[in-house]
Structure formats: structure tokens, C-alpha cells
N, C-alpha and C positions, 0 to 999 in steps of 0.2 A: 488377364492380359488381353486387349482390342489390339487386334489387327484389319490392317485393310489391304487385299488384295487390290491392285490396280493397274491400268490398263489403258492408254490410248490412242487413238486415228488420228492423223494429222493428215492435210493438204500438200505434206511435201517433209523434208527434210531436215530444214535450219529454221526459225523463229526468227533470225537475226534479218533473213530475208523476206519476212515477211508472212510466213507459213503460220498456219492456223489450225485450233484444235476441231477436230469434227465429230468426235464419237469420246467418250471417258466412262467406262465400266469400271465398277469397283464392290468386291464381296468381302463381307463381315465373318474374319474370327474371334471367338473367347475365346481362351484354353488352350488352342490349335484345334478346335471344333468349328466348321461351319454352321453359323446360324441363317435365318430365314430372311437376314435384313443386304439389301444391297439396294445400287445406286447404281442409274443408268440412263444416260442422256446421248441424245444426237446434238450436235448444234450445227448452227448456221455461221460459217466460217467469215463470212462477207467479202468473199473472193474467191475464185477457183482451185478446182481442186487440180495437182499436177496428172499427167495421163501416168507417171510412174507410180505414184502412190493409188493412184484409182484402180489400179491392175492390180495392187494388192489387196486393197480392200472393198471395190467393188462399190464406194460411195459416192453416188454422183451428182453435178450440181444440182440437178434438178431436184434429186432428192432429199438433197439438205436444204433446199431456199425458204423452205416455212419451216422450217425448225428452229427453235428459239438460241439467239446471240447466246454468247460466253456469260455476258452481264447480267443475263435474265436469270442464269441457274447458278452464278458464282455462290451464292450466301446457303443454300441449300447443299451444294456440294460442298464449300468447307465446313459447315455442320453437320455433313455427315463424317468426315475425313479427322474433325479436329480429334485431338488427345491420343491420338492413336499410333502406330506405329505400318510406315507406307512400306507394302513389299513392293516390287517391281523388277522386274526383269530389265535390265540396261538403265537405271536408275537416271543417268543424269540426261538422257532423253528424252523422259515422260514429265522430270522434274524443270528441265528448260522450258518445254512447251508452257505448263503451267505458270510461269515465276511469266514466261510474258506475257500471257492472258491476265495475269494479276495486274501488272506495270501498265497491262493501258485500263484499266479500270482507275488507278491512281495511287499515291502512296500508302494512303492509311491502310489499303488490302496486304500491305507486306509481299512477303515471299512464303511458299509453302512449309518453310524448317519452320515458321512462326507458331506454323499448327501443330505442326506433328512432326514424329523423327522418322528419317528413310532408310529402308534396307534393302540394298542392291544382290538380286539373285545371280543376275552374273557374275558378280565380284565372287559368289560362295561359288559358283560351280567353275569357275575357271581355278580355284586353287582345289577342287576336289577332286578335278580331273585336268589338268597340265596339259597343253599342246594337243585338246579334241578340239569339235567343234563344243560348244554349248548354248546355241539358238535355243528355243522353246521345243522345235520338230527333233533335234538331236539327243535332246532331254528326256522328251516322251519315250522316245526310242528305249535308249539306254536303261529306262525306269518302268518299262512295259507300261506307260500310260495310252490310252486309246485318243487318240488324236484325229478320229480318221473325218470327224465332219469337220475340218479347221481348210476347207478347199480354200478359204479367202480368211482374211486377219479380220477378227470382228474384237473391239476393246471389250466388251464382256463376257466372249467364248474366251479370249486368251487370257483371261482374271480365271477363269473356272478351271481353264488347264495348271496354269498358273497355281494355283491352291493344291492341286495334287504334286505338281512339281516339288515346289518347299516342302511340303510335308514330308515327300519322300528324302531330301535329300538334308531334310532337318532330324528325323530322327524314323522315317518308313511309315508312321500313322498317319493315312488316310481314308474316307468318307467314317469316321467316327465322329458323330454324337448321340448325346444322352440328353434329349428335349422332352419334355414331359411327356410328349407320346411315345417315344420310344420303351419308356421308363414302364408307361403304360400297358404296352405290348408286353413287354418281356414278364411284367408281375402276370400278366392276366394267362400266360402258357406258364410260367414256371410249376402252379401245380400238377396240371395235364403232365409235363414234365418226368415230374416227380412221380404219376402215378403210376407210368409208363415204365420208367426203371423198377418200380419195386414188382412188377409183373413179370418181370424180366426173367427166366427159367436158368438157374444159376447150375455151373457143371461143380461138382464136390467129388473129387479124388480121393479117396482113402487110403491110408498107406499099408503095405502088406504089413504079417505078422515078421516079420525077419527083417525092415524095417523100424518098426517099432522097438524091438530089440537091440537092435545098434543103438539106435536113440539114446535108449534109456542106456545103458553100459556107457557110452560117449557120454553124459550128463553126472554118472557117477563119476567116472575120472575125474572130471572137472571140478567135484565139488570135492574128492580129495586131495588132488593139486592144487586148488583154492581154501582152503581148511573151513567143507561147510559153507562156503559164500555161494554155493551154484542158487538161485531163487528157483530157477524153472523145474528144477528134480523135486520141489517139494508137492506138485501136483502130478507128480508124476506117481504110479503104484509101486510097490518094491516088487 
């Protein structure tokens, strides 16, 4: 199963009015394992960034103006995005912004459900937790996730939080995978391991004679109450 964590900056709030994407992070699950493959683009909004959203993320004009348009990196981000399944925190936010970066490129680009199917992480943590808050900082909390360098919303720090988030609250496994190095590692100690234990200085209790005695009379009973059936009295001495 591909998943894609994703994540992005906007110049302001509504698309309708004219807001534009500026930053889109996005990391690669199989399995629910992070792999080594992600996506990650600044763009060039071609228009200002609001001073509210720029408070949050700290992107500013000057620093997006040679950063490549929407249209420059559309074909390479939905090839990275296609077939796959979009996580997202506040789903129809991240999926607006998109669907209008798409619309002014032109028809045949579609809308994003064309590529892939979405799953809103707000939707799961507002029905697993009723009447909290469940922003990404509330989550971390709640989930002892280490959130402490997130001072400003960056779209490919909060994909990374993001991934420990679901995971936690999709079933608690997280940073597990098994990548050929890992796989690697673990063959290349398991005998060190193994040699380790069997040097291991083992305590052996022996049981008194009075002990022993009970035992065996306990084990006779049984196998006359059982007519014969006891197995463990036949290594036993009479």
C-alpha cells in the first residue's frame, strides 16, 4: 500500500480569492513504513504573500520570486502523488488549493481525486477524540510526538510530523522500517548477539531432599487417581 503524506504553504487563506500555493511537501509510505522517496518544492506564487500567512510560515516575497511557478513542477508532482492514497490534515484545504493550481493550468490537468484517493486526518482525530482541540501542535501533545523545532509551519516539517501523527493514531507504529540496511544491521549483530547470551552465567536452583519428596508422592497420587495416566512419574525413581 503507497501512501503519501502531504502538506502545504499558501499565500493566504481562500483560492477563491485568489491565494496561491507557495511551498508542497510530501513523504512516501509502503506498508505504513517510511521510505527514502519524498517531494518537495517552494514555488513562485505570482503575487503576494498575505502578512498573516507570512507570520506563519515565515515565506517571503523576496524569497519565493525565483522559485519555479506551479506549472513548472505540476507534471513531476502528480507523478509523484499519482495511485496513491493522499493523507492530510484538514483535507479539503490542502485539496482546494490544488484543484485551483490545477483549473488555471487548464482542463485536461483534472482535479486531484483523478490521481489518487484522500484521507483527512482531521476527520479521524476529531471522532477519536470529541470536543478537544486536534491541530497538528494538540496531537503531538496528546501522542508525546517531539514537535519542538515546528517554531514556523514549514509544508515538509509538518508531512514529517504528520507521518508520526497517523501512525500513532492509526494503530501506534511508528519510525519502523525494514530497508535492506536495516535488515543488514540486524543479520550482521544477531550472532554477536547470540554469542553473548550463551555466555550468560545461568543461576540453577536445586530443590531440597523434602522437596523432592513431596514431588514424587504428589505424582504417585495422580497417577492412581488417574489409573496409570501420570507420564511425568515414569522418570521419576520409585
Amino acid at each position: 500500500m503507497r501512501q503519501i503524506i502531504l502538506d502545504t504553504e499558501t499565500t493566504g487563506l481562500e483560492p477563491k480569492q485568489g491565494h496561491r500555493i507557495i511551498e508542497i511537501g510530501c513523504i512516501e509510505l509502503k506498508n505504513r513504513c517510511e521510505t527514502n522517496q519524498s517531494f518537495h518544492q517552494y514555488i513562485n506564487p505570482e503575487r503576494d504573500v498575505e502578512d498573516g500567512a507570512f507570520n506563519i510560515h515565515g515565506l517571503s516575497n523576496e524569497f519565493l520570486s525565483n522559485k519555479p511557478r506551479f506549472s513548472d513542477i505540476a507534471q513531476e508532482f502528480i507523478e509523484f502523488i499519482k495511485d496513491s492514497e493522499l493523507i492530510i490534515h484538514n483535507a479539503p484545504f490542502d485539496v482546494g488549493f490544488i484543484n485551483s493550481e490545477l483549473k488555471l493550468l487548464g482542463k485536461k490537468w483534472g482535479r486531484i481525486e483523478d490521481y489518487c484517493t484522500v484521507y483527512d486526518t482531521l476527520t479521524l482525530a476529531r471522532e477519536k477524540h470529541p470536543g478537544r482541540k486536534n491541530n497538528l501542535d494538540a496531537l503531538c501533545k496528546r501522542y508525546e510526538i517531539d514537535n519542538s523545532q515546528r517554531d514556523l509551519h514549514g509544508a515538509l516539517l509538518d508531512a514529517k510530523i504528520l507521518v508520526d501523527v497517523y501512525l500513532k493514531m492509526t494503530g501506534g507504529q511508528t519510525n519502523l522500517s525494514f530497508d535492506s540496511k536495516s535488515v543488514e544491521n540486524i543479520k550482521k549483530n544477531e550472532p554477536e548477539k547470540h554469542a553473548n547470551s550463551r555466555q550468560e552465567k545461568l543461576v540453577v536452583i536445586e530443590p531440597t531432599e523434602s522437596e523432592l519428596q513431596r514431588h514424587h508422592l504428589l505424582l504417585k497420587s495422580i497417577k492412581e487417581k488417574s489409573g496409570g495416566k501420570c507420564l511425568w512419574i515414569e522418570s521419576e525413581p520409585d
